[in-house]
N, C-alpha and C positions, 0 to 999 in steps of 0.2 A: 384442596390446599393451594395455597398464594405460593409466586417464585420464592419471593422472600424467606417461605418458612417452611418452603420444599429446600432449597438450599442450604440452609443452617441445619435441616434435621437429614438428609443424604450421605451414607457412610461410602464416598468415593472409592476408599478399599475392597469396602465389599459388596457396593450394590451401585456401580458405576453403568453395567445393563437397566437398572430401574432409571438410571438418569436421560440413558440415551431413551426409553419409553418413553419417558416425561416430554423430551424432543419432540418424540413424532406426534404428541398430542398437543403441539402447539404448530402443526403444521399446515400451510394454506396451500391446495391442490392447485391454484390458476397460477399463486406467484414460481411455484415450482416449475410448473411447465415453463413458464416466462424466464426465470434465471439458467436453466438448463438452456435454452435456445441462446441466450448472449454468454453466456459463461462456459458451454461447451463443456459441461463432465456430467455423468451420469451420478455421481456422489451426494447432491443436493438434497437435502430432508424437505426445505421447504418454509424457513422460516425467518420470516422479517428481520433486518438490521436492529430496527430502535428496541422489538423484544430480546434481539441476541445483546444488544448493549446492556441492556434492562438484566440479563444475567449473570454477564461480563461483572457487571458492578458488584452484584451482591456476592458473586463470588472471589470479588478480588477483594473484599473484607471479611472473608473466613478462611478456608482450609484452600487458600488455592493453590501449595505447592503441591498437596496430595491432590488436585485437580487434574494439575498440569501432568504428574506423574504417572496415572490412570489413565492418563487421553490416551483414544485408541488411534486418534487421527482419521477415520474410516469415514466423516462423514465430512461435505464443507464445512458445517456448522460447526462440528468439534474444531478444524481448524481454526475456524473462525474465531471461536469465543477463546481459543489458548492465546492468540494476537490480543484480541480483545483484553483479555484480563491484565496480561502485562499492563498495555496502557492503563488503565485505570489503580495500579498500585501506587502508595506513597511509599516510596522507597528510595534510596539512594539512586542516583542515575548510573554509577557503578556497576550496583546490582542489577537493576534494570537491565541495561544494557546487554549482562549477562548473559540473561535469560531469552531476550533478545534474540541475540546472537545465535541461542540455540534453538530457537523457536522459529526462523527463518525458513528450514532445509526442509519445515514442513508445508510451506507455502505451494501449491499446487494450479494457481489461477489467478489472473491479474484484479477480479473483484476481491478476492481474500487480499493482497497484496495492496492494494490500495485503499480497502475500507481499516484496514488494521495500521497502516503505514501513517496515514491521515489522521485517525485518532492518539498517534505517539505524540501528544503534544508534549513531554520533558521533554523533548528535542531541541525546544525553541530557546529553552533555557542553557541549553546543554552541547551550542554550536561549535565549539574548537574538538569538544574531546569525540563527539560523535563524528565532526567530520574524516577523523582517521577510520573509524568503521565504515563509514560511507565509500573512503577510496580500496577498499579492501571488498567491500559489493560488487562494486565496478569490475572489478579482475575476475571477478567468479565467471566459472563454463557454467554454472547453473544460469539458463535462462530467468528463474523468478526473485533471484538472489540480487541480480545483476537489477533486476527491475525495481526491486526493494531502495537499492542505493539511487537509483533516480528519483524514486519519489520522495524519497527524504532530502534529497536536494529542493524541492521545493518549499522548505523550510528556511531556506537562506538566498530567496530572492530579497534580499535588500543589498543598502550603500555598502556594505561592509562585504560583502560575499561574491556581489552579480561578478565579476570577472572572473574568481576561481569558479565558479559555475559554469562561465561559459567554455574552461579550460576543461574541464569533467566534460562535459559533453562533447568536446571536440573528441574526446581521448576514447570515446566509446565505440566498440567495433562489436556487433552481433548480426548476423543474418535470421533473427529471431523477429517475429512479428511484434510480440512483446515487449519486448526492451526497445525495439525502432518506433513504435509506438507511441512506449510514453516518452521516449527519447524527444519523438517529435512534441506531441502535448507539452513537456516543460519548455522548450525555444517557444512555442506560440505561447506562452504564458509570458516567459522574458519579453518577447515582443512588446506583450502589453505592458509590463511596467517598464520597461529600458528597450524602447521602440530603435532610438538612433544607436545605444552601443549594442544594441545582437544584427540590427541589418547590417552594422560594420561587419562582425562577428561573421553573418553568412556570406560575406563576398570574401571572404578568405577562408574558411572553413574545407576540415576534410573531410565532411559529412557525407553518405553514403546519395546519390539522386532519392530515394524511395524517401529517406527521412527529411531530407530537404525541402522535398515537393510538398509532404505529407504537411511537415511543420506549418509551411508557408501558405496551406489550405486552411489548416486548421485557426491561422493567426485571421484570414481575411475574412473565414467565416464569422471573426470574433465581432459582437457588437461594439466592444469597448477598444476598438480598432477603427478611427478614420478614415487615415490615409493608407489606402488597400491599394492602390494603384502601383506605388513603387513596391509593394510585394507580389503583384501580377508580372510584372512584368521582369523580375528576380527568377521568376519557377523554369527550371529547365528543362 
């Protein structure tokens, strides 16, 4: 039986363990070993992005509040594909959001966190009312919470946003690898498109040395980065 019509015929109520089986028989043993060594959790099944999107989809056009309802959360992939399907629904960005919102506290891993985060594209439509979810990420003690609202800041590097951006980021305090992380990855992003206002940005900034240096490595590594000099000589 095909995803397709493994899905439409699966009663999530009552045979939600036949679906995690279905899981493991789509599972590849080299990329498992490979995602557990960069991703760091023992919960991994083992199986590709473009097939977990490939499910995401066909289940975000059938039964996927009783999906979402059933999810055991137990495995990445279950995590994964509950992000997953949000993004792929047509729905009010309301609702969305919703669901969102509640579907966050089960993020566990900065790949879950940013392959699900990336794929929310009703964001890009949906920048004023989402930016208040986004400053409410930011205050979170959860480390992957906090990381959530970063990478949806990346949805509003343009003319209209780059300064509240770089104010969200100055505003972020975590001794988390995670969050300093991608903290740094989005300034080396800003770098690239608003090169002159974020190196203003980082000579007044009260950015932590670790994130600073980090950003500042991350930007010169960039090919789409020229002038690397004045960010050599910036790193503290």
């Amino acid at each position: 039986m095909n995803t397709q019509n493994f899905i439409r015929t699966v009663d999530f109520n009552q045979d939600y363990n036949k679906f995690i089986e279905y899981l493991f028989s789509l599972k590849d043993d080299e990329y498992q070993k490979f995602n557990q060594k960069i991703v760091k959790t023992d919960n991994i099944i083992g199986i590709r992005l473009p097939i977990l999107k490939n499910i995401a989809k066909i289940i975000a056009k059938n039964d996927y509040l009783i999906f979402i309802k059933n999810n055991k959360h137990q495995y990445s992939e279950e995590i994964m594909l509950h992000g997953l399907v949000i993004t792929y629904l047509k729905i009010d960005f309301n609702e969305s959001i919703k669901l969102f919102d509640e579907y966050i506290k089960y993020i566990d891993s900065w790949a879950t966190c940013d392959s699900v985060v990336m794929n929310y594209k009703i964001v890009s439509k949906n920048l004023d009312i989402c930016l208040i979810k986004i400053k409410e990420y930011l205050k979170s003690d959860k480390p992957f919470i906090k990381r959530v609202g970063i990478v949806l800041l990346f949805y509003y590097l343009n003319d209209d946003y780059i300064d509240e951006v770089l104010k969200l980021i100055n505003s972020i305090k975590s001794d988390d690898y995670y969050v300093k992380m991608a903290n740094a990855w989005l300034i080396s992003i800003c770098l690239v498109k608003y090169y002159d206002k974020t190196v203003k940005f980082l000579k007044s900034c009260q950015l932590d040395d670790w994130t600073y240096n980090k950003a500042l490595q991350k930007a010169i590594e960039s090919y789409r980065i020229k002038d690397k000099e004045i960010l050599r000589k910036m790193k503290k």
